[in-house]
N, C-alpha and C positions, 0 to 999 in steps of 0.2 A: 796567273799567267801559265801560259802552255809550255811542256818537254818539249812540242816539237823543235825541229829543225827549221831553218832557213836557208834556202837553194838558189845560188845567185843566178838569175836571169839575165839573158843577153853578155855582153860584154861588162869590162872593169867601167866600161864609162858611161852605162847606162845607169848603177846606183840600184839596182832593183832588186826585189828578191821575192821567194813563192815560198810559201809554206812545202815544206816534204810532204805531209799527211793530202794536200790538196794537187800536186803531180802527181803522187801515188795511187791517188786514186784514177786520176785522170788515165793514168797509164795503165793500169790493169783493166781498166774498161778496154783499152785497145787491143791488149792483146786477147782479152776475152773474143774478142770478133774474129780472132782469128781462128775457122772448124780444126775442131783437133786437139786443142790443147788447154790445159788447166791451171792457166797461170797464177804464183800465189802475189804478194804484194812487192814492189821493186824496193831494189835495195839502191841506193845512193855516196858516191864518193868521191872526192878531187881523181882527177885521172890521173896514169901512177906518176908523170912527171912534175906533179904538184904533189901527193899524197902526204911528201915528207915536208910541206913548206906550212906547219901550223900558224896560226893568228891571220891577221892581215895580210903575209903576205905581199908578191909582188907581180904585174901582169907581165903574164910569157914573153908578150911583144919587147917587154921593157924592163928589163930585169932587175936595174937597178930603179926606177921610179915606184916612189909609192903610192899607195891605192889613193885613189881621189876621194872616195867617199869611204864613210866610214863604216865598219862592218856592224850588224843590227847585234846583240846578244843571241846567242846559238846560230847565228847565221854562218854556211861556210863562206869563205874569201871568193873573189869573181874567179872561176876558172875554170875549165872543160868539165865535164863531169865522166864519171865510170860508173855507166847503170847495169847492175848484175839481178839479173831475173832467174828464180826456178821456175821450172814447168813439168807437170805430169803430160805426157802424151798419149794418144791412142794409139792400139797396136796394129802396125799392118799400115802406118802412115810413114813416106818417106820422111823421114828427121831433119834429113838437111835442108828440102823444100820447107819443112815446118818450118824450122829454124829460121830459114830467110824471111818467111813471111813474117815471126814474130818481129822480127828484129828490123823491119821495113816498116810493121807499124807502132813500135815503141816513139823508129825516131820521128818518122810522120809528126806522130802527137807532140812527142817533145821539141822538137825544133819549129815543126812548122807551126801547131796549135799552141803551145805552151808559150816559147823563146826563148827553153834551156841551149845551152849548149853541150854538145856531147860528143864527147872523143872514143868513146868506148861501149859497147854494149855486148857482154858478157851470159850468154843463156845455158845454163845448165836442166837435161831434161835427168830430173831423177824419179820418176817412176811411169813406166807402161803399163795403158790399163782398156778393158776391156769395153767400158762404155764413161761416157765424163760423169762427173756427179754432180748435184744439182748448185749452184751455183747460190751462194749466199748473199746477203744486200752485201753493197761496200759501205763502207763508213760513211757516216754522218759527217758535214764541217765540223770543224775542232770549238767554231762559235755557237756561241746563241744568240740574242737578240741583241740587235745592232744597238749602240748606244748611242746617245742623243748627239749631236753635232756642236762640239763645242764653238764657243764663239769668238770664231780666230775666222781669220782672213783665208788661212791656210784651208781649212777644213770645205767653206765654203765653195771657194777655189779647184777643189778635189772632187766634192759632188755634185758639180758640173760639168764633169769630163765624159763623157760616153763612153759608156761601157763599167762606170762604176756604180759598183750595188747597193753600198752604204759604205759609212766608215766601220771597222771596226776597232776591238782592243783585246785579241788575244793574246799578241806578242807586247803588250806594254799600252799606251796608251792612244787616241785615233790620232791625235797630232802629239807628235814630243819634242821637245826645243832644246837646244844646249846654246850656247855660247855663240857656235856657229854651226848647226844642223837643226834643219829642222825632219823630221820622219814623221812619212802618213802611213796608216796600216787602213789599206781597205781589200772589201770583199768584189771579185771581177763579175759580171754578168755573164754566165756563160754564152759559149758563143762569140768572145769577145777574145781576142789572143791577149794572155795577160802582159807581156810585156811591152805592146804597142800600147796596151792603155797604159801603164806604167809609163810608161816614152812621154805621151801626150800631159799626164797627171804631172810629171816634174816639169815640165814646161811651165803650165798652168801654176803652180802653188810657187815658181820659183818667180812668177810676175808676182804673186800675191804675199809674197812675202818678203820684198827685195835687199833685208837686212843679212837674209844665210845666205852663207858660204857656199852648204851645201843641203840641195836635195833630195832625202834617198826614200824611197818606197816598198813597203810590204805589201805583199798579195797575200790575207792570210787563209781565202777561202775561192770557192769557184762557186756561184749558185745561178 
C-alpha cells in the first residue's frame, strides 16, 4: 500500500476522495502553463478553520453532525482545503499579475477539473531568475497494473461507469467491505472530472450492492 494521502473531493456528502500525488500533479501542470513561472509541487491542507479538527471530524455546515461516510486510511476528513504553492519567477515580470494568473489557474483545475474544494491558495514566489530551466517529467501514477476485477457485484458496477479506467488497489483493495461500507478505488480517465465520475460510481455500486450503508470512493490515479 501507498504513503500517499487522500484528498476529500467535493463535499461531506459526496464520500469521495483523490489521491494527493494525482492532484499534484494535476496541479503543477497548471500552473506550468502559466509563462513566467517555475512552479514546484503543491502542498495540501484542511483550511485553517478546520486545520485543528483531526480524525473524522465534522462538516462546517453542521457542526455538531457526524460525517456520513467513513474516512478511507490516510485520508483527510471532507473539508475546504489550503493549497500553498512555491514558485521561482522571472525577472522583470509583474509578480502580482503573475500571482493572479497562478492562482486563477490552480483553482480552475482544482475546482472546476478536479472537484476539490478550496478555501485558500497561498503562493509564495522564492526565487527570481533570469531564464526558467528546463522542466522535468512529473511523476508517474503511484499504480501499476490494474488488478483483475474481482467478482463482486460492486466492482462490476464500477467499470461500467464512464469515465473509469480500471479498478485499482493502491490505497487497500479494488472493492473493500466492512460490516456497512463498502469502498471502490479506481483510476479516472483523464479528461474525465474525477468527482462527477465518483458522484455517478456511488450511485451505480450503491444499486449494486443494496446491503451497504455506505458508499465511499477513491480516485487513486488520473490516466
Amino acid at each position: 500500500m501507498t504513503t500517499d494521502r487522500l484528498l476529500p473531493l467535493g463535499e461531506a456528502a459526496d464520500g469521495a476522495w483523490i489521491a494527493e500525488r494525482a492532484a499534484g500533479a494535476a496541479l503543477t501542470a497548471a500552473a506550468r502553463g502559466v509563462r513566467g513561472v517555475a512552479p514546484e509541487r503543491p502542498r495540501f491542507r484542511l483550511a485553517e478553520h478546520r486545520a485543528g479538527d483531526g480524525g473524522g471530524g465534522n462538516s462546517p455546515d453542521a457542526p455538531d453532525a457526524p460525517d456520513a461516510f467513513p474516512v478511507p486510511p490516510s485520508g483527510l476528513p471532507p473539508a475546504p482545503l489550503r493549497i500553498t504553492l512555491d514558485l521561482a519567477a522571472v525577472a522583470g515580470r509583474p509578480l502580482p499579475e503573475l500571482a493572479d494568473r497562478v492562482r486563477a489557474a490552480l483553482l480552475d483545475t482544482a475546482e472546476g477539473a478536479l472537484g476539490l474544494v478550496v478555501a485558500e491558495v497561498d503562493l509564495r514566489v522564492t526565487d527570481l531568475l533570469d531564464t526558467l530551466p528546463e522542466f522535468t517529467a512529473l511523476d508517474g501514477p503511484a499504480g501499476g497494473i490494474s488488478p483483475p476485477a474481482p467478482d463482486d457485484p460492486a466492482a462490476l458496477a464500477a467499470l461500467a461507469v464512464p469515465g473509469v479506467a480500471a479498478l485499482t488497489d493502491t490505497f487497500g483493495g479494488p472493492v473493500t467491505r466492512t460490516a456497512a461500507d463498502v469502498r471502490v478505488e479506481v483510476a479516472v480517465t483523464a479528461g474525465h472530472r474525477p468527482l462527477d465520475v465518483a458522484r455517478a460510481l456511488r450511485t451505480a455500486v450503491t444499486a449494486a450492492a443494496p446491503g451497504a450503508t455506505t458508499v465511499t470512493v477513491v480516485v487513486s490515479e488520473l490516466r
